[in-house]
C-alpha positions in Angstrom: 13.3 -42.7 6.3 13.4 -39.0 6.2 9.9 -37.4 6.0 8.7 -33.4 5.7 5.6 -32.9 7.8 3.1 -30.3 8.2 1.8 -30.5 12.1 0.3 -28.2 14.2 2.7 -27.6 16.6 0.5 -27.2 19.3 -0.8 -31.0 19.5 2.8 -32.3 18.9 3.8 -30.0 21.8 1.5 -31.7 23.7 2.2 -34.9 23.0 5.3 -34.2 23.8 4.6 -33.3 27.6 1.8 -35.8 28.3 4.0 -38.5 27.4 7.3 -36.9 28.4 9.1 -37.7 25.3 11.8 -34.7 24.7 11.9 -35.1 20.6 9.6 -35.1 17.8 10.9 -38.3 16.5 10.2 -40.2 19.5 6.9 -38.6 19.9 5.6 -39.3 16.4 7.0 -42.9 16.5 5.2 -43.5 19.7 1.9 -41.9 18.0 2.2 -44.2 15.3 3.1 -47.3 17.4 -0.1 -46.7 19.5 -2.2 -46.5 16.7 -1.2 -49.6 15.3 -1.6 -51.4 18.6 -5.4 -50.1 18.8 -6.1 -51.3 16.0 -5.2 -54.4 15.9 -6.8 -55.0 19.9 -10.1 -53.8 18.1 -9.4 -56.5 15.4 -9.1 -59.3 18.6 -12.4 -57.8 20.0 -14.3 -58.9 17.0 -13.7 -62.7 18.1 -15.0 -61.8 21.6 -17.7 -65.3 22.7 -16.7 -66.4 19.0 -14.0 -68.6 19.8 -14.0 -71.9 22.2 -11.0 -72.5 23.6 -12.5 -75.4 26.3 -10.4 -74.2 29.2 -11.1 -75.3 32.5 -10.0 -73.0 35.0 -10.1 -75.0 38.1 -7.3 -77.2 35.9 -5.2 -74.1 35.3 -5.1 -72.7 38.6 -4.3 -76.2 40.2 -7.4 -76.7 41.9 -8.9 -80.5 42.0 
């Protein structure tokens, strides 16, 4: 899909060289990928000591 933005050109140029990502494109879809990913680890961290999975870990790692 073919979009017109309006960004500052400083913060994409930035992006650009902290991540080392040579186009915009790649840049932006990378932005836009990360964003999505954090927000759906913050949904997971809502379940934190919510959710009993009755695991026993001396069973996993092989140990009688």
């Amino acid at each position: 899909m073919r979009t017109t933005l309006d960004l500052p050109e400083e913060l994409l140029l930035e992006a650009m060289s902290v991540s080392h990502i040579t186009t915009k494109t790649k840049v932006i879809k990378l932005a836009l990928q990360e964003l999505i990913r954090k927000s759906k680890l913050s949904d997971l961290k809502k379940f934190k000591g919510k959710i009993n999975l009755d695991i026993d870990l001396d069973i996993i790692r092989d140990r009688s």
